[in-house]
C-alpha positions, -999 to 999 in steps of 0.1 A, spaced: -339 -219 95 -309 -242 110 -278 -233 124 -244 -238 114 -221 -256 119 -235 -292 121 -228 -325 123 -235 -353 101 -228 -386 117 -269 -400 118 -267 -394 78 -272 -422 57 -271 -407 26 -254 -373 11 -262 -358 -22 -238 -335 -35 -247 -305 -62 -223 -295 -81 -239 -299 -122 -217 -268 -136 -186 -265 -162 -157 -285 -159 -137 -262 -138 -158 -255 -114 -163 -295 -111 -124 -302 -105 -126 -274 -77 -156 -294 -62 -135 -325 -58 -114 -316 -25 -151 -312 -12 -159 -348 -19 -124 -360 -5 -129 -345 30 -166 -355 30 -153 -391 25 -123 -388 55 -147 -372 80 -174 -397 74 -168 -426 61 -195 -447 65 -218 -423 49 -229 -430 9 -223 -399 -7 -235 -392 -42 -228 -366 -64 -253 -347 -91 -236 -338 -122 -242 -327 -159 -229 -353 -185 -208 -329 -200 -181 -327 -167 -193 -364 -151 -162 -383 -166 -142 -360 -133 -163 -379 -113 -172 -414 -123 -150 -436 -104 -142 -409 -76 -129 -436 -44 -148 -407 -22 -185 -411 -44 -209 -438 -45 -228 -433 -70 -224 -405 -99 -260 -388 -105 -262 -375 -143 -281 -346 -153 -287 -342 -196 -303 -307 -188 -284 -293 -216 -297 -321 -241 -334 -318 -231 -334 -288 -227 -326 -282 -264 -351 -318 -271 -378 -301 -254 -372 -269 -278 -382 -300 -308 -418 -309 -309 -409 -345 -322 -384 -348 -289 -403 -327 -261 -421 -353 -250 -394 -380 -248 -372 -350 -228 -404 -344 -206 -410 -382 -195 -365 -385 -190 -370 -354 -168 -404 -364 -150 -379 -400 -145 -348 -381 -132 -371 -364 -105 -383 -397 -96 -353 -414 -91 -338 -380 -73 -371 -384 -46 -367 -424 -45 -328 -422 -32 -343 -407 3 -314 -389 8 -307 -374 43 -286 -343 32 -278 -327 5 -255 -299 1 -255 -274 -28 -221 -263 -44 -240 -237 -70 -264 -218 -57 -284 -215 -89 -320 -221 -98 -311 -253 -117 -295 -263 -81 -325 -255 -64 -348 -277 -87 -327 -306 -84 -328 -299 -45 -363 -295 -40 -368 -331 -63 -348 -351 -34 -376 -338 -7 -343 -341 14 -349 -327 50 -317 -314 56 -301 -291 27 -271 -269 28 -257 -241 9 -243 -204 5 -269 -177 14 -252 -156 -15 -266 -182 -40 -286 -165 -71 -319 -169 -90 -337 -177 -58 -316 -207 -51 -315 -198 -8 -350 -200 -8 -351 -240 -10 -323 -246 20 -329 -251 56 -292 -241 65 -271 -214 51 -237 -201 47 -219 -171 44 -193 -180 20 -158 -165 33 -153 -129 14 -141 -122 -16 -118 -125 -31 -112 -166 -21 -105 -191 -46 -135 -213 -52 -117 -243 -39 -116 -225 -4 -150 -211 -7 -166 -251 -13 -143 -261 18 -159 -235 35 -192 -254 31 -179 -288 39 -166 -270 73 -202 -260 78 -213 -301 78 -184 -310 101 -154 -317 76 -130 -295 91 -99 -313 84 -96 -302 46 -82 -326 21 -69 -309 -10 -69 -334 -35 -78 -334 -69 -82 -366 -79 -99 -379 -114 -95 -416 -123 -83 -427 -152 -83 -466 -163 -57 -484 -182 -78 -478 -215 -74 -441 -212 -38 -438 -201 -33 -458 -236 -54 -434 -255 -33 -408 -242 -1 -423 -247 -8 -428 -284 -19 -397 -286 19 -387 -276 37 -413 -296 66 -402 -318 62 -367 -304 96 -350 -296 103 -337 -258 92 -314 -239 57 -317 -250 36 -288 -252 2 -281 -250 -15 -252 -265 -50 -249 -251 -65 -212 -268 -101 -216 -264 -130 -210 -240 -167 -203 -240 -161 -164 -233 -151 -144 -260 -134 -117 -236 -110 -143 -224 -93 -150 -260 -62 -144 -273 -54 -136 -309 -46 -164 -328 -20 -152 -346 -3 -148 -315 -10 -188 -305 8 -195 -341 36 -175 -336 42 -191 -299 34 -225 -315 65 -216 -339 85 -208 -317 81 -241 -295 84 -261 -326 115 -241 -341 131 -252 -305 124 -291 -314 96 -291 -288 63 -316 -290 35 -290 -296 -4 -305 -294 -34 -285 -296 -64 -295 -275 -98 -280 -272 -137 -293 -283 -148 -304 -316 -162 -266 -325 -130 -254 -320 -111 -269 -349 -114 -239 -371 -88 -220 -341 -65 -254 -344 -62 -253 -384 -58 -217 -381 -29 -216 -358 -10 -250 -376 -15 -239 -412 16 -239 -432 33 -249 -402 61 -270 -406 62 -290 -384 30 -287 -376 15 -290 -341 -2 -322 -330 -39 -316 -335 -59 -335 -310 -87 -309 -310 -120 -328 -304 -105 -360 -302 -103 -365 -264 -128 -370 -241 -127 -359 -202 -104 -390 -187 -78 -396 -220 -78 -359 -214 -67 -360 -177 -39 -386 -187 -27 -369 -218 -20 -340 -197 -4 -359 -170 22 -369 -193 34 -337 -207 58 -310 -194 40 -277 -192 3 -263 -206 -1 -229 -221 -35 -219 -223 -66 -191 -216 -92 -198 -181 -106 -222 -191 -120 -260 -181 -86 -278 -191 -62 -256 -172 -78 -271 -141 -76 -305 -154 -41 -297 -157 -35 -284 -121 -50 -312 -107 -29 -337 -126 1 -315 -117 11 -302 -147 31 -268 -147 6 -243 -162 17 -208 -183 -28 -192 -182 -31 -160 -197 -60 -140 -179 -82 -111 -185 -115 -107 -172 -114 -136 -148 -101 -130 -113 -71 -158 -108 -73 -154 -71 -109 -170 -72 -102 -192 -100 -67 -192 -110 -47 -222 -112 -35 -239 -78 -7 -262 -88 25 -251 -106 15 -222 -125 27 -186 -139 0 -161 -144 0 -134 -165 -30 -103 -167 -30 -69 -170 -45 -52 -138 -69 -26 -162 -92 0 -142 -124 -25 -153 -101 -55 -140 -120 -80 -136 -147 -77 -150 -157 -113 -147 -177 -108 -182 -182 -124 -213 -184 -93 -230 -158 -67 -231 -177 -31 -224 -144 -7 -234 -137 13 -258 -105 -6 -263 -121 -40 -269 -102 -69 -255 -71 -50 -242 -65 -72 -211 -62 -99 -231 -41 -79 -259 -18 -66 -238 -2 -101 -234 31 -101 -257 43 -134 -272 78 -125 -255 62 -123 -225 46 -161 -229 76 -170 -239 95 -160 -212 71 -176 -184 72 -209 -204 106 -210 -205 108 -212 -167 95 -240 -166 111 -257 -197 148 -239 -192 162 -276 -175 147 -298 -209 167 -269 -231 201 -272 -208 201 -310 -207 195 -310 -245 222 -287 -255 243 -306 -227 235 -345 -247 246 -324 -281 281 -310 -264 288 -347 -251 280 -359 -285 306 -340 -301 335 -348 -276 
């Protein structure tokens, strides 16, 4: 087993790891900036599922973006007309992962899906955290203790790029947008009133939702003020969106599965504040530098709370956190219950409280 820390300067090659959910992939990204600024005349790639690879494509700091379907052939091979097209794809991903001779590669996720794609590249150098899970050490030659927690994951990836010789951090989050998706975003906008609002009250964790009749009384309330309201979130999530905006009058903007990654990234850019659960779009928002209003419950914000402009509100319960998907209380859900609409209200108007006095401010002037 190697030592750490080491230096990377005779690489040719780097192969990041990082194929997980979209939050986790924006908190990756400062790893790939000061991988870039400590050497940069080293080709670094990065390995990521389709479903977050938009963050990436078109990083200045990645050469090449490596795309993972596991998802989709995983769920092909579970089809006995599509197993075999899923197995040849996969048996074809490995290939090209062996056939990029990569020097290094360093593993952000210390999972077992990790370690496969690890062990494909036949890399002779490969780094990651010694806490990984599912066997994943087992495949590295160096490892890491990750600093203790709690750390937010942003530090703990830093921590890794450290390890390689990237000790002058670079915490940026950058994800490019083209021309064609700032105008998808800006239509999207068009005609709305300001400030613009977006309500963001879905995630893939039951434990960390709030009841929706609580999203449509705030959504009132922002749209009784004369405030833009939009709803974002996936295309399974439209029953939540017509939920909240029915009857409403006027209704809020419903973009819900109408955006991918990058018109995303740009429509958020251009709004004044997000309200929303943890989930994969408050970090989108962050990183764009939106002001952010994230509810929390069983999720710990100082490992994955939000790092830019932000108010968070939790309850600190005797189970907090419990950093899982399902609540195991008799009270089900009460750190997420316990969050009044007043008290939303409040932290959203800290950050909107200079749109209402310039407003009321035009309407005084108007009258004089």
């Amino acid at each position: 087993m190697g030592t750490l820390p080491i230096q990377l300067d005779g690489a040719r090659r780097i192969l990041l790891v990082k194929p997980s959910a979209l939050g986790d992939v924006v908190h990756a990204l400062p790893v790939a900036a000061s991988l870039a600024r400590r050497y940069p005349a080293v080709s670094l790639d990065w390995l990521v599922e389709e479903e977050s690879a938009d963050v990436v494509r078109g990083h200045p700091a990645v050469a090449e973006t490596i795309v993972s379907r596991r998802l989709r052939w995983l769920r092909q091979l579970r089809n006995p007309s599509e197993s075999l097209t899923a197995a040849r794809q996969m048996a074809a991903f490995a290939r090209r992962l062996r056939g990029a001779r990569y020097d290094v590669v360093l593993d952000l996720q210390g999972l077992l899906k990790s370690a496969i794609y690890i062990l494909c590249t036949g890399a002779p150098v490969r780094v990651g955290f010694a806490e990984g899970r599912e066997g994943a050490p087992l495949v590295l030659t160096h490892r890491l203790m990750a600093p203790p927690q709690p750390v937010h994951a942003v530090e703990r990836y830093l921590a890794l790029a450290a390890a390689v010789g990237a000790t002058e951090a670079v915490r940026e989050f950058r994800i490019p947008v083209a021309p064609e998706d700032a105008a998808a975003a800006e239509g999207c906008l068009a005609g709305l009133p300001t400030p613009r609002v977006v309500l963001h009250p879905v995630a893939r964790w039951r434990t960390k939702l709030w009841e929706v009749a609580r999203w449509r009384e705030l959504a009132g309330r922002f749209s009784r003020q004369g405030m833009g309201v939009i709803l974002i979130g996936g295309p399974g999530d439209l029953p939540v969106a017509e939920a909240i905006a029915a009857g409403m009058a006027p209704g809020p903007r419903n973009l819900v599965g109408a955006l991918g990654l990058k018109p995303l990234a740009a429509l958020l850019a251009r709004v004044d504040l997000m309200v929303c659960v943890d989930s994969g779009p408050m970090h989108v928002a962050s990183a764009v530098g939106t002001p952010v209003v994230a509810l929390f419950g069983p999720t710990d914000p100082r490992r994955t709370g939000p790092l830019g402009p932000a108010v968070v509100l939790r309850r600190e319960l005797p189970c907090s956190p419990c950093l899982d998907r399902r609540c195991r209380i008799p009270d089900a859900y009460l750190c997420m219950r316990e969050i009044a609409v007043e008290e939303v209200w409040k932290a959203a108007q800290s950050f909107l409280s200079g749109f209402c006095a310039g407003r009321a401010k035009t309407k005084m002037d108007s009258r004089q």
